[in-house]
C-alpha positions as CSV (number, residue, x, y, z in Angstrom):
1,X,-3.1,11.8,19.8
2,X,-4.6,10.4,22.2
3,X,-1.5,7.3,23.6
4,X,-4.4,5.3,26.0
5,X,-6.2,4.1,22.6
6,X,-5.4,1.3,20.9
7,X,-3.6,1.8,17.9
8,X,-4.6,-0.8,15.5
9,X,-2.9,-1.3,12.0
10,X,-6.0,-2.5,9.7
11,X,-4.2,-4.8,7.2
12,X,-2.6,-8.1,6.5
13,X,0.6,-6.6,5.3
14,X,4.1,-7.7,7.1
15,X,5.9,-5.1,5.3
16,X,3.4,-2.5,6.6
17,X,3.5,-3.9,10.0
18,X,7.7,-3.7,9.9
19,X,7.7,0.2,8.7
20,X,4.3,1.0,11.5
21,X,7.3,-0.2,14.5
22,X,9.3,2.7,12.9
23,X,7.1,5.2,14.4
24,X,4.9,3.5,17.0
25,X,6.7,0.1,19.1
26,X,3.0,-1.1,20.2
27,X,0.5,-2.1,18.0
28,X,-2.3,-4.2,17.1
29,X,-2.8,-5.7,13.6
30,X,-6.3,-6.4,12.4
31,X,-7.2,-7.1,8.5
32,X,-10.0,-5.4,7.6
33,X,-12.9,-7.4,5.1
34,X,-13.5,-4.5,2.8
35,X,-13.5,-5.9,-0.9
36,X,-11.5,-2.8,-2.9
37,X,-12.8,-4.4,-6.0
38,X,-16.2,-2.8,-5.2
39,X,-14.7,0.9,-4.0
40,X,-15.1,3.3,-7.4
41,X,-13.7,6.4,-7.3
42,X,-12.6,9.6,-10.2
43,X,-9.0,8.9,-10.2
44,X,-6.2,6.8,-9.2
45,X,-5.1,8.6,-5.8
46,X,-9.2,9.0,-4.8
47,X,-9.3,5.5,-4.9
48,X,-6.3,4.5,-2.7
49,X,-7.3,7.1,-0.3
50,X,-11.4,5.3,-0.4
51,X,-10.0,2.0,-0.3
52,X,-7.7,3.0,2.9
53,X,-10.7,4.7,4.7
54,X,-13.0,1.8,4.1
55,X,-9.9,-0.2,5.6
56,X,-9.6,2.0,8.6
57,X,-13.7,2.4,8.9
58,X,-14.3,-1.4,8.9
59,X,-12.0,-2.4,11.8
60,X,-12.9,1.1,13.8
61,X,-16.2,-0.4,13.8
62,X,-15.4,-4.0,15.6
63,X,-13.2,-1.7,17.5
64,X,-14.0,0.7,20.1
65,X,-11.5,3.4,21.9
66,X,-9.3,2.9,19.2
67,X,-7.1,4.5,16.6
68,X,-7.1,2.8,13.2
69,X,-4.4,2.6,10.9
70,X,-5.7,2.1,7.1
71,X,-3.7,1.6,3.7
72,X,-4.1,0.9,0.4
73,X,-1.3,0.9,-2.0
74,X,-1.9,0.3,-5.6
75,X,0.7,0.9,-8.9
76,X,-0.8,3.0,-11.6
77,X,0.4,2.5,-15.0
78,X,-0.5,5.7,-17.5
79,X,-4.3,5.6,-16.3
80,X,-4.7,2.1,-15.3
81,X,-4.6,0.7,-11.8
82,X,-2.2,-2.7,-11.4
83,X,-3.7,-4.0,-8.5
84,X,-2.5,-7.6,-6.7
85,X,-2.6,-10.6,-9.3
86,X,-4.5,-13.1,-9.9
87,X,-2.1,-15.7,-10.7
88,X,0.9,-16.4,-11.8
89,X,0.3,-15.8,-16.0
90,X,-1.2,-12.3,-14.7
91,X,1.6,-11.3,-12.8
92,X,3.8,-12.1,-15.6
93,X,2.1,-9.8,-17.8
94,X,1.8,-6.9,-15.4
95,X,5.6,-7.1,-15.0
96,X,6.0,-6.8,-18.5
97,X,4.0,-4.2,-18.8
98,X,5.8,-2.3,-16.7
99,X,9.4,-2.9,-17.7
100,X,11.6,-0.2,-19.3
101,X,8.7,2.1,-18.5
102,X,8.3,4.8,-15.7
103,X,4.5,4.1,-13.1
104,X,3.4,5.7,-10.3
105,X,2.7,4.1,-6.6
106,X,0.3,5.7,-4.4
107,X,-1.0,4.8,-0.7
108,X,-3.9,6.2,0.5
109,X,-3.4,6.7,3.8
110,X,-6.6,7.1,6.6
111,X,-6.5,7.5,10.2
112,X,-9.3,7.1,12.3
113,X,-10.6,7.5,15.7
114,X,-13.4,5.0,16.3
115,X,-14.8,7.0,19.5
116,X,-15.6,10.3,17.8
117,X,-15.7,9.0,14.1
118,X,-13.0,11.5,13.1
119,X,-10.7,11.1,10.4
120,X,-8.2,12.5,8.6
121,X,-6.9,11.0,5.0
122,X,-3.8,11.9,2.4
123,X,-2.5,9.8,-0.1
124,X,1.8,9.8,-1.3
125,X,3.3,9.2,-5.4
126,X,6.2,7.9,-5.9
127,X,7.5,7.8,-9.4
128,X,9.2,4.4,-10.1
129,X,11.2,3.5,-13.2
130,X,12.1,-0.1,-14.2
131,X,15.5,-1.4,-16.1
132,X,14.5,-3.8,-19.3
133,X,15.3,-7.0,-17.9
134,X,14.7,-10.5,-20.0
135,X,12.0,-12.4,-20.1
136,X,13.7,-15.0,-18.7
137,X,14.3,-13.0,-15.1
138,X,11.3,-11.8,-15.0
139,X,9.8,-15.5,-15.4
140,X,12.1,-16.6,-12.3
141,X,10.6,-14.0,-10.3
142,X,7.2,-15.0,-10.8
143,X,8.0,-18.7,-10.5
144,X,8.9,-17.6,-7.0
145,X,5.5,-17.2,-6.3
146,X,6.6,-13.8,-4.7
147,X,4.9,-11.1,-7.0
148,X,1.3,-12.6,-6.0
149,X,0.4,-10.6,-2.8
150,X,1.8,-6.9,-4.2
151,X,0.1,-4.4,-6.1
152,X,1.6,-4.3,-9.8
153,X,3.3,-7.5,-9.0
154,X,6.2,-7.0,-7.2
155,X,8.1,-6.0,-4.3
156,X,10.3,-3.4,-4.3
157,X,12.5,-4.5,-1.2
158,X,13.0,-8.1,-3.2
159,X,13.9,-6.9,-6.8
160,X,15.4,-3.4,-6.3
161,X,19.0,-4.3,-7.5
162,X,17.7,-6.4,-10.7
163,X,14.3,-4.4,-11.8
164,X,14.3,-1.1,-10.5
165,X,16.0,1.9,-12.4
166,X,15.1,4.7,-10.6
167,X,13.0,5.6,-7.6
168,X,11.8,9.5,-7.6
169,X,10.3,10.1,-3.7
170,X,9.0,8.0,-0.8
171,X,10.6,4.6,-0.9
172,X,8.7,3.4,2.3
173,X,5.7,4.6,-0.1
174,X,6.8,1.8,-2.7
175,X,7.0,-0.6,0.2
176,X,3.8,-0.1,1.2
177,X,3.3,2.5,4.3
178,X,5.1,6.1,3.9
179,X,6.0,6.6,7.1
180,X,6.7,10.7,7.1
181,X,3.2,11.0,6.1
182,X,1.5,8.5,8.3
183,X,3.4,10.5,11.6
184,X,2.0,13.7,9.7
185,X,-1.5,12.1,9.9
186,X,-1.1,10.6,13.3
187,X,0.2,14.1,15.2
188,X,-2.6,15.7,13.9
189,X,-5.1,13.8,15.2
């Protein structure tokens, strides 16, 4: 990789933007104005992988010499996609949809260089089961107002002790940005 480009992280994420100084100190942060709710794509890990390349391709084009960081994490429950909420009442039911039951979270990952137009893409599952909590927590946790910007409704990192069960892989996936696979993506570029 090429160190005198800019490396730009192309989303509005904090979490993403905490795990990205795990690997790389310097960084710019640019949020990208792709609407995902336009992207289409066979299955569940295709889209998160589109979605992160549109990311990555939208701010590598406002952004020359540069290498572009994309994401896109979205919870898939059976063959439905959870994305972020649209209020409060939906968030609610997302969570209880989830409860006592085991879903998958994938990030499409893209990294792109914005001279040469070359990019490379993976995506990471993790397998995530949730405890049956009451109605009652789960209503607290949405009054919070917290659950509104995360896919599926919530974030790992503020409900582990209470929601989560058992995680099977990445947790830094769950969070939002796996950071073994981004450093894959970024060496080999």
């Amino acid at each position: 990789m090429n160190l005198k480009k800019t490396i730009i992280l192309a989303s509005a994420s904090p979490r993403r933007e905490i795990l990205l100084k795990q690997l790389i100190p310097r960084f710019k942060v640019i949020s990208s104005r792709v609407d995902e709710s336009k992207l289409r794509a066979k299955t569940p890990a295709a889209f998160a992988v589109k979605a992160a390349l549109a990311k990555a391709n939208d701010v590598a084009g406002q952004n020359p010499n540069s290498i572009v960081i994309g994401a896109d994490t979205i919870v898939v429950l059976g063959k439905k996609i959870l994305g972020k909420p649209k209020d409060k009442k939906h968030a609610l039911t997302m969570l209880k949809s989830l409860i006592g039951r085991t879903h998958q979270v994938i990030t499409g990952l893209a990294v792109v260089d914005s001279k040469t137009g070359a990019a490379v893409t993976d995506f990471v599952v993790t397998k995530v089961k949730m405890k049956k909590v009451s109605p009652a927590v789960i209503k607290d946790y949405v009054d919070s107002g917290r659950p509104l910007d995360k896919a599926g409704a919530y974030g790992i990192q503020e409900i582990e002790e209470v929601f989560i069960d058992r995680i099977e892989g990445d947790y830094d996936n769950v969070v939002g940005l796996p950071v073994e696979k981004l450093k894959q993506l970024l060496d080999s570029m």
